[in-house]
C-alpha positions as a LaTeX table, in Angstrom:
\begin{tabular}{lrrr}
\hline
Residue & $x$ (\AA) & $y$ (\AA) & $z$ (\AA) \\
\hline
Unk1 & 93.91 & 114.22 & 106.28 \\
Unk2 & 97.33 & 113.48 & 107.72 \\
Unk3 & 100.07 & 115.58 & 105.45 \\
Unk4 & 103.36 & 114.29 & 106.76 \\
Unk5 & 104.73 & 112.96 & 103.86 \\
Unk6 & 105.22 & 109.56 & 104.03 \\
Unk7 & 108.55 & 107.84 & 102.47 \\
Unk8 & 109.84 & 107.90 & 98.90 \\
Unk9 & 108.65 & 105.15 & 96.27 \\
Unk10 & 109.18 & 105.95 & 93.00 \\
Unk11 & 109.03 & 109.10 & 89.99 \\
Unk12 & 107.94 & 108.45 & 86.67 \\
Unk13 & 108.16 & 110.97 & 83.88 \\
Unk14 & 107.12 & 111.14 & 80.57 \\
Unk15 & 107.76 & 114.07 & 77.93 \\
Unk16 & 104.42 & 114.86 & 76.12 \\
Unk17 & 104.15 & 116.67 & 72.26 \\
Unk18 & 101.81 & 119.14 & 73.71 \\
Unk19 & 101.64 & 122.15 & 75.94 \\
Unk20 & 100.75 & 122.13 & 79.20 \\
Unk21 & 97.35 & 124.12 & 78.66 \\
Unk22 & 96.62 & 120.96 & 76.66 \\
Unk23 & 97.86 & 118.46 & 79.55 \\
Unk24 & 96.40 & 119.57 & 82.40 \\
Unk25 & 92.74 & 118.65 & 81.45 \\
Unk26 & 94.22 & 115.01 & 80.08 \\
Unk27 & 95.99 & 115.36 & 83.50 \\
Unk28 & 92.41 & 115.89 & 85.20 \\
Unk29 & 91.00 & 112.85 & 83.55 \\
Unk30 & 93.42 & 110.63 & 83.58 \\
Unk31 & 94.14 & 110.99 & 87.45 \\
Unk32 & 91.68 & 113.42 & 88.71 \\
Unk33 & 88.33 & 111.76 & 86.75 \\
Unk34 & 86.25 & 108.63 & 87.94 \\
Unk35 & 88.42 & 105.73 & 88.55 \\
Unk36 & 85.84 & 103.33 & 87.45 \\
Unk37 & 83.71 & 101.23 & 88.92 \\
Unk38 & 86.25 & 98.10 & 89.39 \\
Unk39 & 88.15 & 100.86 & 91.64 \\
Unk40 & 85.38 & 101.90 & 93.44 \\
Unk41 & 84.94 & 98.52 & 94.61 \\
Unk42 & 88.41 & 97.84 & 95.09 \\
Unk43 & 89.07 & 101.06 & 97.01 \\
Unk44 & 85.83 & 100.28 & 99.42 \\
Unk45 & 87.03 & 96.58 & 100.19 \\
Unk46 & 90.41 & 98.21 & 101.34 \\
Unk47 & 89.13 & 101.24 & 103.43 \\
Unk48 & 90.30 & 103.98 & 100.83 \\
Unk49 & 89.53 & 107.03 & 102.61 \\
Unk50 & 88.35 & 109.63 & 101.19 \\
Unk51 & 85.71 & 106.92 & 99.56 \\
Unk52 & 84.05 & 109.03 & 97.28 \\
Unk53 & 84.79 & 111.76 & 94.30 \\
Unk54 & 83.30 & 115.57 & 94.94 \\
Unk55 & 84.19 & 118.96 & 92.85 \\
Unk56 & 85.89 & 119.35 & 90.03 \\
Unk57 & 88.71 & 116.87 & 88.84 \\
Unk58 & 92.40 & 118.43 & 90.31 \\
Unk59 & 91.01 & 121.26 & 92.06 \\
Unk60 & 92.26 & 121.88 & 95.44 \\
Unk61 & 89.54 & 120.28 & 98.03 \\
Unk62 & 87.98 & 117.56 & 95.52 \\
Unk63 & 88.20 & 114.10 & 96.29 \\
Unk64 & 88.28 & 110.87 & 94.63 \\
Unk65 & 88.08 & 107.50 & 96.07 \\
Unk66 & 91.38 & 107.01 & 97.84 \\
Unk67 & 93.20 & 110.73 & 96.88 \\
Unk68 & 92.38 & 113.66 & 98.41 \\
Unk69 & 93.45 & 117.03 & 96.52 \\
Unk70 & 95.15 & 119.19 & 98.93 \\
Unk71 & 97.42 & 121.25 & 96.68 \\
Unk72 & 96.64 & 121.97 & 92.45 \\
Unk73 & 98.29 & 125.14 & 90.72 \\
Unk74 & 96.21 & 125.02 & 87.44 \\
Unk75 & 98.59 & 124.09 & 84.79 \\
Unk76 & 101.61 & 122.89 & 87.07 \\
Unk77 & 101.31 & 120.86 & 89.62 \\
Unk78 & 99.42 & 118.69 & 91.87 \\
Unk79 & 99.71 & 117.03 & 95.61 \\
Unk80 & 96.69 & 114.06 & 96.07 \\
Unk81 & 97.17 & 111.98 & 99.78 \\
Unk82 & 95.09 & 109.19 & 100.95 \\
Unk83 & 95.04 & 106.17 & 103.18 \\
Unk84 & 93.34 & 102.78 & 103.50 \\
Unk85 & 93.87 & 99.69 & 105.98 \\
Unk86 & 97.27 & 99.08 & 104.78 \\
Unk87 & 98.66 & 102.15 & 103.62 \\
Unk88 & 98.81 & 106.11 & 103.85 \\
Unk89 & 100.29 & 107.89 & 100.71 \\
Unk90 & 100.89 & 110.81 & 98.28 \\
Unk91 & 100.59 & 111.02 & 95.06 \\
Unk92 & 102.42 & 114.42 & 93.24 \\
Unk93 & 102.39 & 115.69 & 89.69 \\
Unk94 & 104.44 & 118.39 & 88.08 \\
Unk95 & 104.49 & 119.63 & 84.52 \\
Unk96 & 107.45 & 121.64 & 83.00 \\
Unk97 & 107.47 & 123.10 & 79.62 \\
Unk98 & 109.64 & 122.00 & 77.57 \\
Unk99 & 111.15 & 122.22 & 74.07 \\
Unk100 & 108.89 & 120.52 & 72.28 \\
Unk101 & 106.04 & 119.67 & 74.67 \\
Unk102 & 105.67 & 119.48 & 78.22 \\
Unk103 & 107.65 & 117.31 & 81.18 \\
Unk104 & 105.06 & 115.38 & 83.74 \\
Unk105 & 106.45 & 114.23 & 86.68 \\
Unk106 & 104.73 & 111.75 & 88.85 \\
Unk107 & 106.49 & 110.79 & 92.14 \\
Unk108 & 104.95 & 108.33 & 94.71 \\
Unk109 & 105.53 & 108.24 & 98.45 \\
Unk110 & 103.84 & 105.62 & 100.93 \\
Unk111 & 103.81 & 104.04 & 104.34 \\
Unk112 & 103.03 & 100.35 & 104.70 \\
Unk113 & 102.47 & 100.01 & 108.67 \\
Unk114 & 102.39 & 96.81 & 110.17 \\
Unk115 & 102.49 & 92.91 & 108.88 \\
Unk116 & 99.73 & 93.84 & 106.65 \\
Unk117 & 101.29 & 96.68 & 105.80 \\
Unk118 & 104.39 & 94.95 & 104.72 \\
Unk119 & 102.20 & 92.13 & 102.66 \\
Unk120 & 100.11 & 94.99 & 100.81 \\
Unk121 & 103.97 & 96.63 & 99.73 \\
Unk122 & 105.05 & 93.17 & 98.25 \\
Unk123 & 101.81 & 92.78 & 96.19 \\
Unk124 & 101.42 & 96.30 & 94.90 \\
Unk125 & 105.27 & 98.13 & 94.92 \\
Unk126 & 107.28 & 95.46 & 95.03 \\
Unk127 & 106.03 & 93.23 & 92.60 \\
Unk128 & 106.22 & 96.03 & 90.04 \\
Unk129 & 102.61 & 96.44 & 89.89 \\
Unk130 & 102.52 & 99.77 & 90.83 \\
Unk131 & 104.79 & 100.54 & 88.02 \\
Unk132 & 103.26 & 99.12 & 85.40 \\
Unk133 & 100.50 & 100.82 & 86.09 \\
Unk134 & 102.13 & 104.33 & 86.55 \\
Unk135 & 103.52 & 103.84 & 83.13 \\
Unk136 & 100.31 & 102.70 & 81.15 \\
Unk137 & 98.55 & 105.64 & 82.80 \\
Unk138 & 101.38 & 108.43 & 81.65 \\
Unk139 & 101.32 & 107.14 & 78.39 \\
Unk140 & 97.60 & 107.32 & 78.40 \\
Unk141 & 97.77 & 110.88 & 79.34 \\
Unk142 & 99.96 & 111.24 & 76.68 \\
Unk143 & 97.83 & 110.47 & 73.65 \\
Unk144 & 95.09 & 111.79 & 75.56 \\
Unk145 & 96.99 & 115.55 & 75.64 \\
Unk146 & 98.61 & 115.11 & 72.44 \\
Unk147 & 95.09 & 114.17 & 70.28 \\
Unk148 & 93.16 & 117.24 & 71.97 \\
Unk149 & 93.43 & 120.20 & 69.71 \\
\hline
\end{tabular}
């Protein structure tokens, strides 16, 4: 897996009402956990490499379609890359305590080589997409770490 990183896209980052022992694990599920089977499909169609999950969710060496886990620190921080047909990238997660809770920062980078490369950036980045998702997914994370007791 190539680990150049490629250029900056965006950070997102969200303080959660919980400590970080409590979310991590949300932190595992939310982004480390099955994608789904909508994904699945989605990330075969576009040549998501890795294709499939293995080991344990955010654990250095595990996999899920399209991320490869090639850096975790239990607790505080996380480095995922991947690539398909129109795009390598890197997905990285940190988590600061806080007053109060617990800082997650997610910061995307990504290369869109090529024509199609370019036409896969307009649909997913630059149409916000890739945003809105970010956002509903922190959020999720969120609730997820700040119901678990």
């Amino acid at each position: 897996m190539e680990t150049a990183r490629p250029p900056f896209i965006d950070e997102h980052r969200i303080v959660v009402a919980a400590p970080a022992e409590r979310v991590w694990p949300a932190l595992a599920t939310e982004f480390g956990g099955s994608s789904g089977r909508l994904f699945d499909l989605y990330a075969r169609f576009i040549g998501a490499k890795p294709l499939r999950s293995s080991g344990a969710p955010l654990t250095e060496g595990s996999t899920l379609p399209g991320f490869a886990v090639v850096e975790a620190v239990t607790g505080r921080s996380a480095r995922l890359v991947g690539r398909h047909l129109y795009s390598r990238y890197e997905l990285t997660f940190d988590l600061a305590e806080r007053p109060g809770g617990t800082l997650v920062r997610a910061r995307t980078y990504a290369a869109f080589p090529g024509p199609l490369g370019r036409v896969y950036r307009l649909l997913v980045i630059d149409s916000g997409a890739h945003r809105v998702l970010m956002v509903r997914r922190l959020a999720a994370l969120g609730r997820r770490a700040e119901r678990a007791r």
